[in-house]
C-alpha positions as YAML, in Angstrom:
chain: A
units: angstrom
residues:
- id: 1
  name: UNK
  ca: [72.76, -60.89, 168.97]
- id: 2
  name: UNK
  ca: [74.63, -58.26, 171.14]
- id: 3
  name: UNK
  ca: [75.23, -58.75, 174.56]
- id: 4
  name: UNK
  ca: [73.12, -56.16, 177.10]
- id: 5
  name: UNK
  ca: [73.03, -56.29, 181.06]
- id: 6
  name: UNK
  ca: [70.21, -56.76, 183.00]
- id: 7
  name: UNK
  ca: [70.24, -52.82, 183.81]
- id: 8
  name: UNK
  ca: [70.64, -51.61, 180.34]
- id: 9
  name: UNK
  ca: [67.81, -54.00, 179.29]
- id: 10
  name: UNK
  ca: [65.47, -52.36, 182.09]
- id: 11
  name: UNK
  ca: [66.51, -49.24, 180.91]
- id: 12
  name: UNK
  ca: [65.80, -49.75, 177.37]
- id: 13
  name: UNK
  ca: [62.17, -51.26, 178.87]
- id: 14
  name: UNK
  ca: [60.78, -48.01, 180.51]
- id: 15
  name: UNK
  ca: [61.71, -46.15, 177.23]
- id: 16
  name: UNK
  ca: [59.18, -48.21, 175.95]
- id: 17
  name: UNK
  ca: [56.34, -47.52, 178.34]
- id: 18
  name: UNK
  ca: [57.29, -50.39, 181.20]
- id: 19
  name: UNK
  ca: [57.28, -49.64, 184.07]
- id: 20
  name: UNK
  ca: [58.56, -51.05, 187.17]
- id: 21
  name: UNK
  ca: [55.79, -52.98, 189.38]
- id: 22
  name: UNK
  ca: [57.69, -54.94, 191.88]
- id: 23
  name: UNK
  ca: [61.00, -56.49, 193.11]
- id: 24
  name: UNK
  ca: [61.66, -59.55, 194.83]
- id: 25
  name: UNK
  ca: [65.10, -60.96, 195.32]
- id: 26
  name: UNK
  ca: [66.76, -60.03, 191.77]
- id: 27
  name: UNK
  ca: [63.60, -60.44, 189.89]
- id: 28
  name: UNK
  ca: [62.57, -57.27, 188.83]
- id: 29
  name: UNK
  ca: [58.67, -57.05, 187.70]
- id: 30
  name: UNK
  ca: [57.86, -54.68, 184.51]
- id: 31
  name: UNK
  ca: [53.79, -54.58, 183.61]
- id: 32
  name: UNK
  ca: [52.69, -51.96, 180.60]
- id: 33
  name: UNK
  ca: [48.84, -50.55, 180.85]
- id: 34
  name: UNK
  ca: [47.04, -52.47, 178.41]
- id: 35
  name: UNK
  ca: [49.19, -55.08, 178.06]
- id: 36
  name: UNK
  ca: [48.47, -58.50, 179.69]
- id: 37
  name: UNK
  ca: [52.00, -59.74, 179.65]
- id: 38
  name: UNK
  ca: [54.25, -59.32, 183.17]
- id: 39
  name: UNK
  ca: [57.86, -59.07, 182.54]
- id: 40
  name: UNK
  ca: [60.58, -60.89, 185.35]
- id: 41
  name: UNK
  ca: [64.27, -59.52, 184.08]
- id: 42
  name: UNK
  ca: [66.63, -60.88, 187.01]
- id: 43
  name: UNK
  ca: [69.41, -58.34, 187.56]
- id: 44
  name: UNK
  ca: [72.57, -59.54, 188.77]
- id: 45
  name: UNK
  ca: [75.22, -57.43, 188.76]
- id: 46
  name: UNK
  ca: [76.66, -56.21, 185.69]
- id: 47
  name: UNK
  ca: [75.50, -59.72, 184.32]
- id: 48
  name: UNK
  ca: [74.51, -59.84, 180.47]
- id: 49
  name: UNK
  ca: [71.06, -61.17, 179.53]
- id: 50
  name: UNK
  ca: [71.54, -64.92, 178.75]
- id: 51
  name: UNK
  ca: [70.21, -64.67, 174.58]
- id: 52
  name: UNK
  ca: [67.13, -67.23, 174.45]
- id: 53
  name: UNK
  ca: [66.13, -65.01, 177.77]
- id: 54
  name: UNK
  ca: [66.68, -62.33, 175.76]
- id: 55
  name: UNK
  ca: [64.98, -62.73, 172.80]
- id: 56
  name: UNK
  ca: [61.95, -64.13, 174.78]
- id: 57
  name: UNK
  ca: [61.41, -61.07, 176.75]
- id: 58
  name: UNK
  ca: [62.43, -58.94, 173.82]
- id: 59
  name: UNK
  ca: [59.22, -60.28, 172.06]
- id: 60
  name: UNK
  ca: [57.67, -60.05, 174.93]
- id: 61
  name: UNK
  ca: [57.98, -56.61, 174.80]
- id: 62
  name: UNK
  ca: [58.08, -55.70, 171.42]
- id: 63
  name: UNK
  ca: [61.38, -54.47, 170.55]
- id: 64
  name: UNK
  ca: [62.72, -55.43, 167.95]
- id: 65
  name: UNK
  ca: [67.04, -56.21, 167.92]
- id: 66
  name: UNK
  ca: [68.58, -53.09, 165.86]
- id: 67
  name: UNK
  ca: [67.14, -51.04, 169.54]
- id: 68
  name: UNK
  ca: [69.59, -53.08, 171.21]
...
């Protein structure tokens, strides 16, 4: 799986109808109308994703890996 920061993966989120809810700290809150499922993507820096964080959110939030 490719590498993506924290800020490229929040972009790549509100493409896809996220949008931004809160922020506390570095935790950054996503929510989607009609969706039940709240996403926390900490962004730190320039910091890549760790992967098993990464694929977890990224089924969260149905994308699938050839977006990335």
């Amino acid at each position: 799986m490719k590498p993506i920061s924290a800020k490229d993966f929040a972009r790549l989120l509100r493409q896809h109808g996220w949008e931004q809810a809160r922020v506390k700290g570095s935790h950054h809150v996503y929510t989607k109308r009609g969706n039940p499922a709240r996403i926390s993507l900490p962004i730190h820096a320039n910091q890549s994703v760790k992967t098993g964080l990464l694929k977890h959110l990224m089924a969260l939030a149905d994308i699938d890996e050839t977006e990335l």
